[in-house]
N, C-alpha and C positions, 0 to 999 in steps of 0.2 A: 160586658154590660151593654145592652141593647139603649134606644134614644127613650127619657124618663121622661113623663110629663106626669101633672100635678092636674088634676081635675076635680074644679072645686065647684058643687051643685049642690043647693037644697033637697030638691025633688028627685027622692030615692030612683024613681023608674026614666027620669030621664040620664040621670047618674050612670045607672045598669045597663041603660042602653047605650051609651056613648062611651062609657067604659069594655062593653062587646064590641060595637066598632074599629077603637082604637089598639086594640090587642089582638081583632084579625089584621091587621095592617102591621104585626109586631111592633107595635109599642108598648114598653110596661108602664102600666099606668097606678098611679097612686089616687088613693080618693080622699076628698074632706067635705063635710055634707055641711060645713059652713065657714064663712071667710075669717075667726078667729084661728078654728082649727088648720084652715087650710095657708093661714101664714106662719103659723108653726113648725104647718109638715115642711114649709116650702125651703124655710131660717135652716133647717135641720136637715134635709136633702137635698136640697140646689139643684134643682130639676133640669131639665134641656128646653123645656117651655112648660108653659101655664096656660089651661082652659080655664074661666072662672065665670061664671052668673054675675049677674048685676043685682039684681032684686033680692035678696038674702038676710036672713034673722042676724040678729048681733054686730055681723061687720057686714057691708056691703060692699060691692064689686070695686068701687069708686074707692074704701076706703084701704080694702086690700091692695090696692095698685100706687094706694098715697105711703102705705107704710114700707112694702118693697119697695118703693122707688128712693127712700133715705138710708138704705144699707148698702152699701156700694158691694156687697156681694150676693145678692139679687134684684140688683134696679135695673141689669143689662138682661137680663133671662127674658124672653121673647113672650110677650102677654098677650094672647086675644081673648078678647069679651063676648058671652053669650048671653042671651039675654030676648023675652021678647017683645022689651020696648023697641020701636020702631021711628022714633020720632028724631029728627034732624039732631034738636038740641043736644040731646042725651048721647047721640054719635059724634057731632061736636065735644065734647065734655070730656067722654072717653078719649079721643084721641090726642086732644089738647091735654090730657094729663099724662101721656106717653105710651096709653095703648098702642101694638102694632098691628092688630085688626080687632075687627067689630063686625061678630055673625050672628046674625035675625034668627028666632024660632018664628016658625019653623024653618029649617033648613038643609038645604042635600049634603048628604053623605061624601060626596066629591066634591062639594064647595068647602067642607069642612076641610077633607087631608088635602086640598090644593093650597087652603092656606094655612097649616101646620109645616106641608113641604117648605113652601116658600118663603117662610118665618125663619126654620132650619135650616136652608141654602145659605142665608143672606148671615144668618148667627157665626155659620162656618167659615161662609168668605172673610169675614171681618175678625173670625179669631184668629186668621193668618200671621205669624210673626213679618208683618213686612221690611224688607231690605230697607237698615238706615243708607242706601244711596238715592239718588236719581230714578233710577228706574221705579225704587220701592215707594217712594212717594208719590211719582207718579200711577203708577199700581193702586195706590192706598185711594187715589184721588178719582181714578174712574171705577172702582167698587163704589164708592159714594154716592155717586152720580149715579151708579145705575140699579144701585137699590135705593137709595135712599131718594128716588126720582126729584134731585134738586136741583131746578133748574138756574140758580146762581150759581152753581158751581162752573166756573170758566174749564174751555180744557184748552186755553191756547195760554202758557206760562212763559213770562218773561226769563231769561236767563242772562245774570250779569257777569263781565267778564272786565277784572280793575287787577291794577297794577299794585304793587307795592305800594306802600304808603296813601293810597288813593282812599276817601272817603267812603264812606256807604252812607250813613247819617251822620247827624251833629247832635249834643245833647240839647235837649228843649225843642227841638223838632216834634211836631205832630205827624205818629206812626199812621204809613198808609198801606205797608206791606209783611208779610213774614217771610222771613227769610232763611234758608234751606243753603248751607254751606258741602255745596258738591265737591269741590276740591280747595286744597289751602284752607290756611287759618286764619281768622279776623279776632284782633282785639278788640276788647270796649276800654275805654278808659274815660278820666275826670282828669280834667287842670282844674287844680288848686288855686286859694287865692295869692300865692306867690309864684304862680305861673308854671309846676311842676305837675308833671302828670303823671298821673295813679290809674294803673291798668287793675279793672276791675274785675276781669273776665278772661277768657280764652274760650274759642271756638275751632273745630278742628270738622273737618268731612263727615257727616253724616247727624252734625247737629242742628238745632232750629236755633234761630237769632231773633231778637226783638217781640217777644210774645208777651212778654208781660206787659208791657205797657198796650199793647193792643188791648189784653182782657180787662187793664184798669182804666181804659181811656184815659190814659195821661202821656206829656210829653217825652221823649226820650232820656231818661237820668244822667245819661252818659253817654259818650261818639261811638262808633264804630269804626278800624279802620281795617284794611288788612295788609296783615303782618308779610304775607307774602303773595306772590300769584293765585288771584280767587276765583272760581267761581258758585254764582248763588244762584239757587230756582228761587224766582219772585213770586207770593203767593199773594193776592190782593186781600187786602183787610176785608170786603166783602165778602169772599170766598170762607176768611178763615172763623166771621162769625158763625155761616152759614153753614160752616159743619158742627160748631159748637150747639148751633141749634137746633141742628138734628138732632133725632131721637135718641137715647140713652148711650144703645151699644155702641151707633156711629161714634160718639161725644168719646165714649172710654175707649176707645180704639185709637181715637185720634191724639190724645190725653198721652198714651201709653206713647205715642212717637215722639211728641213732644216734650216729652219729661218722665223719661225711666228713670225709676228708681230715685226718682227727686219729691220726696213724700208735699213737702208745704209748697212747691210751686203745683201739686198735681191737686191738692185740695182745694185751691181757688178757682183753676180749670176748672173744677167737678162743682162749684158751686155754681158758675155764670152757666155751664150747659147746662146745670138741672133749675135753672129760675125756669118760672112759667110762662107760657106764650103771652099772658097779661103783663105778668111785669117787665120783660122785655118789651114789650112793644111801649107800655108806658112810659121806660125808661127812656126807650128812643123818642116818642114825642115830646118830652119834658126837653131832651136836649135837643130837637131842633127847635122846640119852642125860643129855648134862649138864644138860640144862633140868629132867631127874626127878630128880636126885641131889640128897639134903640133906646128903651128906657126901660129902668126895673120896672116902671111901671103900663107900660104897653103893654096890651092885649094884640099881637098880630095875627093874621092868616097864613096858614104853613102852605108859602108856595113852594110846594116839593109834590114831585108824583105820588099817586101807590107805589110804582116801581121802588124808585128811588129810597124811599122810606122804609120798603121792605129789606134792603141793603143795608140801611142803617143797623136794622134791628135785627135781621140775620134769616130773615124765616120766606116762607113765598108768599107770594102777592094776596093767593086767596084767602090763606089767613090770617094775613095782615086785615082783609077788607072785613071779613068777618066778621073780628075784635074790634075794629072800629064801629062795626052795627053794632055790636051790644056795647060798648065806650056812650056811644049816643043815646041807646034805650036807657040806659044809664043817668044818661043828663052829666057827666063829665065832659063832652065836645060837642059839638056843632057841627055839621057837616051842610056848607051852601054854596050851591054853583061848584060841585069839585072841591072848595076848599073847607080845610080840618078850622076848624076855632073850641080854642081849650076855653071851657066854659067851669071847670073846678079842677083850675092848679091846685089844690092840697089836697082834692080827693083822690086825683093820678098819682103825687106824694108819697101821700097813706099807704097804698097799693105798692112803692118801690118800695117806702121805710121798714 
């Protein structure tokens, strides 16, 4: 079976024409001449990618990419939008809901299969079973980076190397790293309040340590020590948002290393990378809102960069800067001399509740 794509257009003759296109380039192509039908076909064939309109009777493009995107077995299927709105916002819009491109009518023939090819490269790279070792995380980590053009992503990783009985964290600790057990095993465990401890866990080579409390932003539940000769690749908590806020497929690719086969830790993953670049980022300035406050009741300015902020929140700078222009067209912040002021804490709220 040759590469399937789903081509979903109103407009019968441009349909027939890009449906000719894409079948001299042997691809077999599927049609839906509207976005109700063509998430039907899509539920029901699970295509290799999707072309789809934006402008469209019944459902539109915007709403087709809202609906695949909450079935976890077509939210990772490679989406570009065709369309010939032309206007920033609307390419904004599309790509902020996790389109992987956005092509203009009218448009060439070669710009079309360069980015169908390069949707399909990037799909293949990331469906690679990657080695739970060292190498395969590393592997896992510069595919990332070079499709996913993220430039948080570090490529110089710490590597910890402890002795028996030696700490890694303590419980109540605020997590700053994930950690990637290369060789040897590390417990977690809890003292009780009669001083006895309760190993909570076990960890063995080629597992990941400490993720849950990253995704929940909460302190560490319980220590970590190791049991024997360890060592760990250190992943920065900045790093590990900013693959989580990568786009869909990166998010379930990285999901799948982190927790095979662990159904309710992989449901929570799958919810924080599929929140919206708004409510992420709202989320992050609520919380570093409360980090400047010296009273419930203080209004401060968030001395923190763009950079900085975009780390918080996991995404890149420019559209971090973005969402903060419409946060302000908004009337939810303020933006003077450089600095942010939250001008409607419950409307940012609203937006995470």
């Amino acid at each position: 079976m040759g590469t399937r794509i789903v081509l979903i257009e109103d407009n019968k003759a441009v349909r027939e024409n890009l449906t000719e296109i894409l079948e001299l380039s042997n691809y077999e192509v599927m049609e839906a001449d509207n976005g109700k039908s063509g998430v039907d076909l899509i539920t029901r064939e699970i295509p290799d990618l999707i072309i789809c309109d934006i402008m469209m009777p019944e459902l539109d493009g915007y709403g087709v990419l809202n609906q695949l995107s909450k079935n976890p077995k077509t939210s990772s299927i490679p989406f570009i939008f065709l369309t010939a709105k032309a206007e920033r916002a609307d390419f904004r819009k599309g790509m902020e809901m996790g389109a992987d491109d956005y092509i203009t009518k009218p448009f060439d023939d070669v710009e079309l299969l360069n980015a169908i090819e390069t949707r399909l490269k990037k799909k293949e790279q990331l469906k690679t079973e990657f080695a739970l070792n060292t190498d395969g995380v590393n592997d896992f980590l510069k595919v990332v980076k070079k499709n996913g053009n993220n430039a948080l992503i570090s490529e110089k990783r710490e590597t910890l190397r402890l002795r028996k009985k030696q700490l890694i964290y303590q419980c109540n600790e605020q997590p700053a790293n994930l950690f990637f057990v290369s060789k040897g095993k590390v417990k977690t465990f809890k003292i009780n309040e009669l001083g006895k401890e309760l190993i909570t866990d076990i960890y063995k080579e080629g597992e990941f340590l400490g993720y849950i409390p990253l995704m929940e932003d909460t302190v560490y539940q319980d220590s970590a020590e190791a049991l024997q000769e360890v060592e760990l690749m250190v992943i920065p908590k900045s790093d590990f948002l900013a693959i989580l806020g990568s786009d869909s497929m990166v998010a379930q690719s990285f999901i799948k290393m982190l927790s095979r086969d662990v159904t309710e830790k992989e449901e929570k993953l799958m919810s924080l990378a599929y929140n919206s670049l708004r409510k992420r980022i709202a989320t992050g300035l609520l919380q570093v809102y409360d980090k400047f406050k010296k009273t419930p009741t203080d209004k401060p300015r968030l001395e923190i960069s763009r950079e900085d902020l975009a780390q918080v929140v996991g995404t890149a700078t420019e559209s971090l800067i973005r969402t903060l222009s419409d946060f302000k067209s908004e009337q939810l912040i303020d933006i003077r001399e450089g600095k942010v002021f939250i001008v409607n804490e419950e409307g940012l709220k609203n937006m995470v509740n």
